[in-house]
C-alpha positions in Angstrom: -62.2 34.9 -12.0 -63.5 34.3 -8.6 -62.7 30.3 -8.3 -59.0 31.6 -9.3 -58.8 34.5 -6.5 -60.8 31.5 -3.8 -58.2 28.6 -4.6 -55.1 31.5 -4.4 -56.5 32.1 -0.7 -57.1 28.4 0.3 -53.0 28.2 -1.1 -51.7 30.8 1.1 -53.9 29.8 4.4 -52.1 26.1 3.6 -48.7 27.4 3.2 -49.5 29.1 6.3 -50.5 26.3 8.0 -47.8 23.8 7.5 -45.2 26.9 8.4 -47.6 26.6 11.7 -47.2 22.8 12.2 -43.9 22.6 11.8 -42.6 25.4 14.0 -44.6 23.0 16.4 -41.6 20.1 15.2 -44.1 18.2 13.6 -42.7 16.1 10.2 -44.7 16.9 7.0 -46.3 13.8 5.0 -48.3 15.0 2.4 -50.5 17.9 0.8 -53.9 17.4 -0.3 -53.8 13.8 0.0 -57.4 11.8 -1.7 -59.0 8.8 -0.8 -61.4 8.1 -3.3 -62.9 11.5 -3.2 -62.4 12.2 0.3 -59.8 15.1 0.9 -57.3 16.0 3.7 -55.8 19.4 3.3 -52.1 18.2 5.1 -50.9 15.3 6.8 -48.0 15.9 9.6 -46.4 13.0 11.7 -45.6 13.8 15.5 -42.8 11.4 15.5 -42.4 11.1 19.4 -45.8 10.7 20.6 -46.4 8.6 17.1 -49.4 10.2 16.5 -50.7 11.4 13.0 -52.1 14.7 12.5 -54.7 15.2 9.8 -55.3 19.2 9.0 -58.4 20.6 7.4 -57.0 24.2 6.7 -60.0 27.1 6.4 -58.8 30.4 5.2 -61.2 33.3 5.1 -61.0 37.2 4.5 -63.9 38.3 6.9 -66.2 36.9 9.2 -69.4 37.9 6.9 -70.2 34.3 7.3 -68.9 32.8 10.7 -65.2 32.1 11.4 -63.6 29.6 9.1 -63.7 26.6 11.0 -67.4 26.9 11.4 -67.7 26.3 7.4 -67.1 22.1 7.9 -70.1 20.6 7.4 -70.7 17.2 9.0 -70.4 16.1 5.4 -67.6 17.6 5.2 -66.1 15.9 8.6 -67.1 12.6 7.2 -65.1 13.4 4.2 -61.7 14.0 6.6 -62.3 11.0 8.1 -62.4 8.7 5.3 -59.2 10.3 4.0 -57.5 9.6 7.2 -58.5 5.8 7.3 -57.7 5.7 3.7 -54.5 7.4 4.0 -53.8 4.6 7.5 -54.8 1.8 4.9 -52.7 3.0 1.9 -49.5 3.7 4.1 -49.6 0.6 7.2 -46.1 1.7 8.1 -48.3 4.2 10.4 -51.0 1.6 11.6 -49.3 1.7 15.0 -50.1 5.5 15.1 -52.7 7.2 17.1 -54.6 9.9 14.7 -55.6 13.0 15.5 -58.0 15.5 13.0 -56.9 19.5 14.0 -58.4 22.6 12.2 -56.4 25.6 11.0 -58.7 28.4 11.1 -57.3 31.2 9.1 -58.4 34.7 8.7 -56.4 37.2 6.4 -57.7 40.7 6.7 -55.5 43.5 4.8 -53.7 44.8 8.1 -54.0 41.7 10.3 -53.3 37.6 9.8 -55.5 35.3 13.1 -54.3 31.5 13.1 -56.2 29.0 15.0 -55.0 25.8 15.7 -57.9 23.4 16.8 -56.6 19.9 18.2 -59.0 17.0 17.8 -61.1 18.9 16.1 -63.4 16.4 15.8 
């Protein structure tokens, strides 16, 4: 039942996230977009600096272990990466773009919702 509860949480910190990125008038791409098995969480376009944002989204409930962002493992960053390139090499419509990796770090408590938005992340 836990895996259910976890992915229900990682859901709503994405849903959370893109309402985040595009208040900022970025244009939304894609949702959990694979490379191989490489994973970005949400690809946004900044259509007047042409510059593509790639989002890893962490959502957590406390901060028993660390804030969210501090969960991505360098793994885990080479992971991101490799989508982005992918995602560049799939779609060369956006090969003149710059790209930028950001980090949503979420934390829902019962009374209380903290949104982080990292740019260049890494």
């Amino acid at each position: 039942m836990k895996c259910i509860y976890k992915n229900r949480l990682g859901k709503n910190g994405e849903v959370l996230a893109k309402n985040l990125l595009t208040d900022k008038n970025y244009k939304f791409i894609t949702s959990n977009y694979r490379y191989e098995r490489a994973e970005i969480d949400l690809i946004f376009e900044d259509e007047k600096n042409k510059m593509l944002i790639f989002a890893e989204v962490k959502t957590r409930r406390n901060k028993k272990y660390g804030l969210p962002e501090e969960s991505i493992t360098f793994s885990k960053k080479n992971n991101i990466r490799k989508a982005a390139l992918g995602f560049v090499k799939n779609f060369p419509q956006y090969s003149d773009h710059d790209m930028r990796i950001d980090v949503i770090s979420i934390l829902l408590t019962d009374d209380n919702t903290e949104i982080s938005h990292i740019e260049n992340a890494f």
